[in-house]
DRENMI-192748 format. One line per 4 residues: number of its first residue (from 1); for each residue x, y, z of C-alpha. Coordinates in steps of 0.02 Angstrom, whole numbers, always signed. Layout:
// DRENMI-192748
NUM> X/Y/Z ~ ...
// end
This chain:
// DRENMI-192748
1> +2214/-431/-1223 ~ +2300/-429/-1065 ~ +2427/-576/-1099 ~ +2464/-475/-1283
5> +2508/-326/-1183 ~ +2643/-402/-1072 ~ +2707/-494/-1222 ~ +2740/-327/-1308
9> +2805/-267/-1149 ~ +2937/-409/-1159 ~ +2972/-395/-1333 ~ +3012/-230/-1305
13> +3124/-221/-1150 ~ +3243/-381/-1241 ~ +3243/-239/-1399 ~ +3320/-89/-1303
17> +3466/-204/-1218 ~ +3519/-217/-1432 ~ +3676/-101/-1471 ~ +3633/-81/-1645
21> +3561/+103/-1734 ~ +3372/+108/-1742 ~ +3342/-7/-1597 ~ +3252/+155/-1495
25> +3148/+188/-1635 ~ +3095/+24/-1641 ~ +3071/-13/-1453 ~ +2991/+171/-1475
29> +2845/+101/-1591 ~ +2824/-77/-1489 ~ +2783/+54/-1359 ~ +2669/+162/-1436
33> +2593/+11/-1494 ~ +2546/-55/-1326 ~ +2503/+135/-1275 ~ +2358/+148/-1399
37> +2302/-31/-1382 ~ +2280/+2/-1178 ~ +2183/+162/-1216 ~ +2090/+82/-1347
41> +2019/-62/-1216 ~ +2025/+66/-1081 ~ +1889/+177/-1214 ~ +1792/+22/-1242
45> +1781/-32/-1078 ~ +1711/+162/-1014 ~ +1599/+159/-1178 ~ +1525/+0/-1156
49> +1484/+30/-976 ~ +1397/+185/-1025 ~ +1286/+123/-1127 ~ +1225/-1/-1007
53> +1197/+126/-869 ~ +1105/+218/-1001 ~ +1018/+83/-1060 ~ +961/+16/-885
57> +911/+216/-844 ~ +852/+281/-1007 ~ +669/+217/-976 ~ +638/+265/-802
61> +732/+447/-851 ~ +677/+502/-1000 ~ +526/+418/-1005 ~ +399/+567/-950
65> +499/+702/-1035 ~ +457/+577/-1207 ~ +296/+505/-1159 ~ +232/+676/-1124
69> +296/+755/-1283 ~ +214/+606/-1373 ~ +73/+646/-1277 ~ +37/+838/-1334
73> +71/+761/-1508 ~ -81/+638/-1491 ~ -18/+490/-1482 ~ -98/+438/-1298
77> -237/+316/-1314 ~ -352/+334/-1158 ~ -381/+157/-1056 ~ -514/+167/-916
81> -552/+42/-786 ~ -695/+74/-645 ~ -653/-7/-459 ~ -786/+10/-318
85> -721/-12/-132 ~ -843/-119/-41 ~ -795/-72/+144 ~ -847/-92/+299
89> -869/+86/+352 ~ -922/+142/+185 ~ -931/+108/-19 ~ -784/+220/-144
93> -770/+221/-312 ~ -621/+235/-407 ~ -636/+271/-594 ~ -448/+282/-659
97> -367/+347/-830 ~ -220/+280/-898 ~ -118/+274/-1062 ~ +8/+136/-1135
101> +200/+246/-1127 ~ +274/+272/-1283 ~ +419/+201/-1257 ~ +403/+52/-1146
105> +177/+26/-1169 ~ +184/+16/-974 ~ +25/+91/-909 ~ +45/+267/-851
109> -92/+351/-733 ~ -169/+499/-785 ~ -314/+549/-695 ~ -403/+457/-544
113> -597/+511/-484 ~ -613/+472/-290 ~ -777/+464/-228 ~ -868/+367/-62
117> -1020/+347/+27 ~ -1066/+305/+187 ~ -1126/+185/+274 ~ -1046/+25/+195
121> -1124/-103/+92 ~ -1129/-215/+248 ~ -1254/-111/+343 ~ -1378/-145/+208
125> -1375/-336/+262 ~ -1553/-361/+276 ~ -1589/-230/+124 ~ -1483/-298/-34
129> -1584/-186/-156 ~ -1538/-21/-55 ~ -1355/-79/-34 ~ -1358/-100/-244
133> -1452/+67/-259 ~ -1300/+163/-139 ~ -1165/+67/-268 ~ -1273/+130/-426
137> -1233/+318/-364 ~ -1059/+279/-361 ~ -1082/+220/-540 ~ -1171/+369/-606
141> -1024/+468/-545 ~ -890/+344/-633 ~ -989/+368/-800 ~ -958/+565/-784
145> -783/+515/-817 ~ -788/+380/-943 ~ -819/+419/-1109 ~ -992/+362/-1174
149> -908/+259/-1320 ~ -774/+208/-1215 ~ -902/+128/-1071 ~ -919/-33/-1158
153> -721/-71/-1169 ~ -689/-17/-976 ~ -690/-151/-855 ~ -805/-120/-702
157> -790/-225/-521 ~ -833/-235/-351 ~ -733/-297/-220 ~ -799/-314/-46
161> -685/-325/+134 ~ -694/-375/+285 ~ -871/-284/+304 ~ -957/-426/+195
165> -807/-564/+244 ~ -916/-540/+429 ~ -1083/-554/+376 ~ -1191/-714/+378
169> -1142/-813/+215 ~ -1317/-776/+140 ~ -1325/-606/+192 ~ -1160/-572/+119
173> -1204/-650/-34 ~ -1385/-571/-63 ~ -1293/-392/-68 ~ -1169/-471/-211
177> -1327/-535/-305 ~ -1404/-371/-298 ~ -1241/-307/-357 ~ -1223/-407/-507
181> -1407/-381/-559 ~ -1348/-180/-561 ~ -1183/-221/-646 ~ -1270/-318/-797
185> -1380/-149/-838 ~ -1218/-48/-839 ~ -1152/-33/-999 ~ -979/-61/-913
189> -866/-225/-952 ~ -907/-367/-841 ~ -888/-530/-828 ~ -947/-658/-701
193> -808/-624/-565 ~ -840/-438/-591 ~ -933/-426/-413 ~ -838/-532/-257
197> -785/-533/-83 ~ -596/-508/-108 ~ -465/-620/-16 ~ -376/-541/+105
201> -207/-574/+5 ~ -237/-475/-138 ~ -297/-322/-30 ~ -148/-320/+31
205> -41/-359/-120 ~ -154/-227/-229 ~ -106/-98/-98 ~ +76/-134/-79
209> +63/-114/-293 ~ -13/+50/-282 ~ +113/+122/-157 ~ +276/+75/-247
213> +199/+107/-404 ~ +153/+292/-366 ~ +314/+314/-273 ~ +403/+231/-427
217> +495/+85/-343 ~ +426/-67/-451 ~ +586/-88/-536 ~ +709/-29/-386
221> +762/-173/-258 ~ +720/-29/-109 ~ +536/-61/-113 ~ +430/+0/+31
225> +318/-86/+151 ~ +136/-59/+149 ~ +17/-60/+314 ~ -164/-30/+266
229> -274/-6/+426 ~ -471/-34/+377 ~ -611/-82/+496 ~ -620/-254/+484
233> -452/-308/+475 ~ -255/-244/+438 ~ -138/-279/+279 ~ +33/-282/+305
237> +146/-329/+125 ~ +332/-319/+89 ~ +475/-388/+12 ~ +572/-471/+142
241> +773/-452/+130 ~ +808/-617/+144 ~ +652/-747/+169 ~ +759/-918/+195
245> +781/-823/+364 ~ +618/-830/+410 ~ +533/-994/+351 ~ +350/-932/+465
249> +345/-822/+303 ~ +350/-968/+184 ~ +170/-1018/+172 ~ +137/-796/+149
253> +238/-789/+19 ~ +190/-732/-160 ~ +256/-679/-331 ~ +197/-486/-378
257> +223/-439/-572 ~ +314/-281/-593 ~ +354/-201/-756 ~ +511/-298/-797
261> +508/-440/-668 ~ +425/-504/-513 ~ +450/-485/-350 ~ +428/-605/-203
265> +317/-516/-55 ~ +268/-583/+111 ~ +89/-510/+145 ~ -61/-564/+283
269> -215/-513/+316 ~ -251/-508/+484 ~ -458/-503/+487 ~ -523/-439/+666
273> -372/-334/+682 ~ -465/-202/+601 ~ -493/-5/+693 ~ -686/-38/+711
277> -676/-243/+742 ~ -554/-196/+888 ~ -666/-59/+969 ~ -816/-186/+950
281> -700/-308/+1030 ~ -653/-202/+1186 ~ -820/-114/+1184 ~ -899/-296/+1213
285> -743/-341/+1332 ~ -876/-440/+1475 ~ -1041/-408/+1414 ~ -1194/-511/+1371
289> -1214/-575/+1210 ~ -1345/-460/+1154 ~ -1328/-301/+1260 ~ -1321/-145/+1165
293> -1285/-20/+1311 ~ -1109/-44/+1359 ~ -980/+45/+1464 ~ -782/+35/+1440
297> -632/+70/+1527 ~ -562/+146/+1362 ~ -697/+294/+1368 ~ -666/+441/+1469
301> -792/+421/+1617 ~ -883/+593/+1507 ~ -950/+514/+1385 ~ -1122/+435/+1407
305> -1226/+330/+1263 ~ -1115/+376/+1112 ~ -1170/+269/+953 ~ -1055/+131/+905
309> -1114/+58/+740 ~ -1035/-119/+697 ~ -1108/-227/+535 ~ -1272/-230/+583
313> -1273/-170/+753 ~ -1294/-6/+835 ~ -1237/+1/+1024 ~ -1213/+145/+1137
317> -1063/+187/+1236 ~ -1021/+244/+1406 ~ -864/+285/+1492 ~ -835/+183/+1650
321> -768/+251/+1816 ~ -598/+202/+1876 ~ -491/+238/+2040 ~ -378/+388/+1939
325> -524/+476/+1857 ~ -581/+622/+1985 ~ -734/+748/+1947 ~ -588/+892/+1931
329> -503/+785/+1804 ~ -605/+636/+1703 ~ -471/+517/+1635 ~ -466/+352/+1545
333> -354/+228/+1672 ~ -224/+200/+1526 ~ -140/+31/+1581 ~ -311/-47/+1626
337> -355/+13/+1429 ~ -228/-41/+1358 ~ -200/-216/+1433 ~ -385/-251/+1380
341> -328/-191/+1193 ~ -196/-319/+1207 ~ -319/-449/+1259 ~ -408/-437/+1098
345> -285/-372/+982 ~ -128/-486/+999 ~ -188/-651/+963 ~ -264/-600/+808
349> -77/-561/+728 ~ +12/-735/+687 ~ +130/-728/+592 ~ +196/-597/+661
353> +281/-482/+536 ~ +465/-507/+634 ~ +561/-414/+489 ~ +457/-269/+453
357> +583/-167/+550 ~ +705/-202/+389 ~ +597/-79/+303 ~ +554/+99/+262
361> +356/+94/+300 ~ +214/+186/+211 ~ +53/+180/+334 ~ -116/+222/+272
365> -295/+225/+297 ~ -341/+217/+464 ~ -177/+268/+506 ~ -175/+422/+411
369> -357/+471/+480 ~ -308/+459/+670 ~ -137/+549/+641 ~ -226/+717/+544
373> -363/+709/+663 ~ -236/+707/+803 ~ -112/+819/+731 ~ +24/+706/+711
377> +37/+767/+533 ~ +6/+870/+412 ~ -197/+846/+341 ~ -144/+874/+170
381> +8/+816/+143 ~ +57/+686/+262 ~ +219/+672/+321 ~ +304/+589/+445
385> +286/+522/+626 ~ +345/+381/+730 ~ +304/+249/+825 ~ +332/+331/+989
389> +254/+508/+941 ~ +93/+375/+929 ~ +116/+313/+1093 ~ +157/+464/+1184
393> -4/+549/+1088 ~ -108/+413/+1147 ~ -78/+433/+1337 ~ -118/+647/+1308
397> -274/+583/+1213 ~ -337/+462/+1365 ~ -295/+614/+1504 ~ -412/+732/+1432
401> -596/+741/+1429 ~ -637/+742/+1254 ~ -824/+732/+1196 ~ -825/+770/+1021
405> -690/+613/+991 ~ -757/+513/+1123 ~ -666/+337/+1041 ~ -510/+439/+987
409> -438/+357/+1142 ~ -465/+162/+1127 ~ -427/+201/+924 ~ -238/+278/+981
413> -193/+142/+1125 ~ -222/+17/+995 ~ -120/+74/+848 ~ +8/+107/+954
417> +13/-69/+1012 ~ -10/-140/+852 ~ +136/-32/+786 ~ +251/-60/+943
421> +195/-263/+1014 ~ +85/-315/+869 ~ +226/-279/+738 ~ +365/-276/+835
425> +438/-68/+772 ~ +529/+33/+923 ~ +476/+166/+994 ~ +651/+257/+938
429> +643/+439/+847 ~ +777/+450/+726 ~ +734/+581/+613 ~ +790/+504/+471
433> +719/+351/+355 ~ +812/+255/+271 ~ +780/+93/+201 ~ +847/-21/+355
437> +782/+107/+470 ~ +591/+111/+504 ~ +559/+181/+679 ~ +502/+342/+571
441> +397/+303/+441 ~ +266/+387/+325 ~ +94/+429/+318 ~ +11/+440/+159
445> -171/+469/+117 ~ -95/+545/-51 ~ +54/+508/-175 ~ +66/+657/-314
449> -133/+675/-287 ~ -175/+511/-318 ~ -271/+406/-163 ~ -189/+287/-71
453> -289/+129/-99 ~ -302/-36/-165 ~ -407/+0/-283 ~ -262/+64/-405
457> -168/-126/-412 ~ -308/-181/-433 ~ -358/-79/-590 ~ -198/-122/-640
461> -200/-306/-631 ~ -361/-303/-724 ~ -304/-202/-870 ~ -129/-286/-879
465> -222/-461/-856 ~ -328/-434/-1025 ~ -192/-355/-1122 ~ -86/-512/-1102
469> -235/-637/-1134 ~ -299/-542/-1294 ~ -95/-552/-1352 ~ -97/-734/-1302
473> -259/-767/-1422 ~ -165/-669/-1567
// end
C-alpha cells in the first residue's frame, strides 16, 4: 500500500508539468485518489486496533456487568467445594460458592463461610479421635452452607501445615487416619488424597493464587507478591521480573495456571521461620532439653510464668533481668533481643528472596494480626504500613511494660527482621506503592470480604482440576 501511494504520487507530479487542457483535472483525480486510499488504510488501521483493545478488555470489563445480569436471569449454576485449614495454632474451615461466568466459564466467587477453632489439630497428638471430633464441628458448619443434594458433588479436603509437618511421623499420621475415617461418613466428595499434610510449595503457591485472584491480577503482568506468616513456618511467592538473573531461584521455580496462561513464580517455604516456631526457638535460646520454666531476654522483666503452648508442649515464661531495665522503668534490652532473634531466625531463610524488593507486597496472617493488635493499621480494613513503621513499633513495644501482650515484643523484633535482614526490604517510607517500589506494602486479612488464605487456590485448583479431567474423558 505504501509503495502504490508514492507511485501515484509520481504519476501525478510528471502529469501537472503537461501543457495540455484537462491535465489539472486529471492530476486533480490521481490526487483524490491517493487522498481516500490513505484515509481508507488510515480507518482500517484505527478500526482494527480497536477491536483488539476491545477484544483483549471486553472480558475483564464487561464481564460482571453480563455475568451478573445473566445471573438475576438464572442462568448461575452453584459449584461448592469445602477446604479445612489444618494449622498449627488452630483448625478453619472454608466452605466456598462459586459459579462458571457466562461469558468466559471462569469460576467466579460468590460467597465464602470462614470459620476456626482453636487449638490446632497438632495439640491433639496423643488424642487422634478428639482432633477428628474438633474437624467434624467444622464440618457440621460447612454443611449449613452446602445444599443437601448438592453435598455429594462438592469436594471436601484437609490440608495440614507445619503443625502436623513437626509432629512425630506416627503421631502426625494417626490424626490423618482419624481424619479420613470422619471424611468417609461425610456425604462430601472424597477421594483418597482428600486428607494430607500439604507441601510447603503449594501453601505458598495456593496463597499467592488467592491474592491476585481477589485483587484481579491473574491475567495482568503486575502481579503482587504474597508473604503468608503462620506458626510453623513463612511463604513467600512471586513472579520474579526477570529469573535468568537470579539462577538461586531456579530449583524454586514453578508454573501457576491462570485463566488464559501460566505464569512462572518463585515460591519457598521456609519451615521454622514460623511466629510461634521462632518464639519457641528464642524462648528455649540455652535451656535444658526438657525444662518447661524458662526466662528470656525478649520478655519484659514483668512478666512471670506466662503459658507458651508449642505442639505438644506447654511451658511458662518469665522475663529476665538485664543492665537497662530499672524498677521505675521495666524494659526488654532490645539489641540483646534482637541479636538472639537473629540467631535463630536467619539461617532458616536460604534462598533468600533477593528480588522481592521488585515488587508491590501483600502481607498476611501473622502479619496482619500483630499490625491491628499494634495499631499499625486499620482492624477492619487493613491498609498500609512499612517496613520501618515495624521496626520503629517494635523498639516502643520492648520499652514498655506490657502484661496483657507479654510476647507482643519478641513477635515485633522478629518480623521486623525478617522483613528488613531476612528479606532484604528497606526501612524507607515512601508513601506511595507502586509496582517496583515495595518499602510500603499492604496488609490484608480481607480482599472485598473474602479471607485472605490459601484455602481459596486451593478450592480452586480442585474444582478447575476435575472440570478439565471429566472434559478430557468426554
Amino acid at each position: 500500500m505504501g509503495f502504490e501511494y508514492e507511485l501515484l504520487q509520481q504519476q501525478d507530479s510528471s502529469e501537472r508539468t503537461q501543457p495540455p487542457a484537462g491535465s489539472r483535472r486529471k492530476g486533480g483525480s490521481k490526487s483524490a485518489s491517493s487522498s481516500n486510499l490513505r484515509f481508507s488504510f488510515i480507518c482500517l488501521v484505527i478500526s482494527a486496533s480497536l477491536l483488539i483493545f476491545l477484544a483483549g478488555v471486553y472480558t475483564d470489563s464487561f464481564h460482571p456487568i453480563i455475568d451478573g445480569i445473566a445471573g438475576k436471569l438464572g442462568y448461575h449454576e452453584k459449584i461448592y467445594a469445602v477446604v479445612i485449614d489444618a494449622g498449627s495454632t488452630g483448625s478453619r474451615v472454608l466452605a466456598f460458592e462459586f459459579h462458571h461466568g457466562y461469558l468466559d466459564g471462569r469460576l467466579v466467587l460468590d460467597y465464602e463461610l470462614f470459620e476456626q477453632s482453636k487449638p490446632g489439630l497438632s495439640a491433639f497428638a496423643d488424642r487422634p479421635q478428639e482432633g477428628a471430633a474438633s474437624i467434624g464441628k467444622l464440618l457440621d458448619l460447612a454443611k449449613k452452607v452446602v445444599p443437601h443434594d448438592k453435598l455429594s458433588q462438592t469436594p471436601l479436603v484437609l490440608k495440614a501445615t507445619a503443625g502436623l509437618r513437626l509432629l512425630k511421623p506416627a503421631q502426625a499420621e494417626a490424626l490423618l487416619a482419624a481424619c479420613r475415617e470422619l471424611f468417609k461418613t461425610s456425604g462430601f466428595l472424597v477421594n483418597a488424597q482428600a486428607v494430607e499434610i500439604m507441601d510447603g510449595t503449594d501453601e505458598g503457591i495456593f496463597s499467592w493464587f488467592t491474592v491476585n485472584f481477589l485483587l484481579g491480577k491473574l491475567n495482568g503482568r503486575n502481579t503482587v507478591a504474597a508473604l503468608d506468616l503462620g506458626g510453623g513456618s513463612t511463604q513467600v511467592t512471586f513472579a520474579p521480573k526477570d529469573v535468568s538473573q537470579t539462577p538461586l531461584y531456579k530449583d524454586y521455580m514453578h508454573r501457576v495456571p491462570t485463566f488464559t496462561s501460566y505464569v512462572e513464580v518463585f515460591t519457598n517455604s521456609y519451615l521454622g521461620a514460623g511466629l510461634h516456631a521462632i518464639r519457641h526457638a528464642v524462648f528455649t535460646h540455652r535451656a535444658a532439653e526438657n525444662q518447661t520454666k524458662l526466662t528470656s531476654e525478649c520478655v519484659n522483666p514483668i512478666i512471670h510464668d506466662k503459658l507458651f503452648r508449642y505442639g505438644t508442649g506447654q511451658y511458662y515464661i518469665s522475663g529476665k533481668d538485664n543492665p537497662k531495665a530499672t524498677a521505675e522503668n521495666p524494659v526488654v534490652d532490645y539489641e540483646l533481643c534482637a541479636s538472639i532473634v537473629k540467631q535463630k531466625l536467619l539461617p532458616t531463610l536460604k534462598p533468600k528472596p533477593v528480588t522481592l524488593k521488585q515488587h508491590e507486597i501483600s502481607a498476611f496472617s501473622y502479619f496482619f494480626d500483630r499490625a491491628i493488635e499494634t495499631g499499625l493499621v486499620d482492624p477492619i480494613q487493613g491498609g498500609e504500613t512499612t517496613v520501618g513503621e515495624f521496626v520503629t513499633k517494635s523498639r516502643e513495644v520492648c520499652a514498655e511494660a506490657n502484661a496483657d501482650q507479654p510476647f507482643m515484643c519478641v513477635d515485633l523484633v522478629f518480623i521486623s527482621t525478617l522483613l528488613e535482614e531476612g528479606y532484604g526490604l528497606k526501612a524507607k517510607t515512601p508513601l506511595k506503592v507502586s509496582a517496583m517500589v515495595v518499602y510500603v506494602y499492604r496488609l490484608y486479612k480481607k480482599i472485598d470480604g473474602h479471607e485472605i488464605s490459601w484455602a481459596l487456590g486451593c478450592a480452586y485448583n480442585i474444582l478447575t482440576s476435575r472440570e478439565n479431567a471429566m472434559k478430557h474423558k468426554k
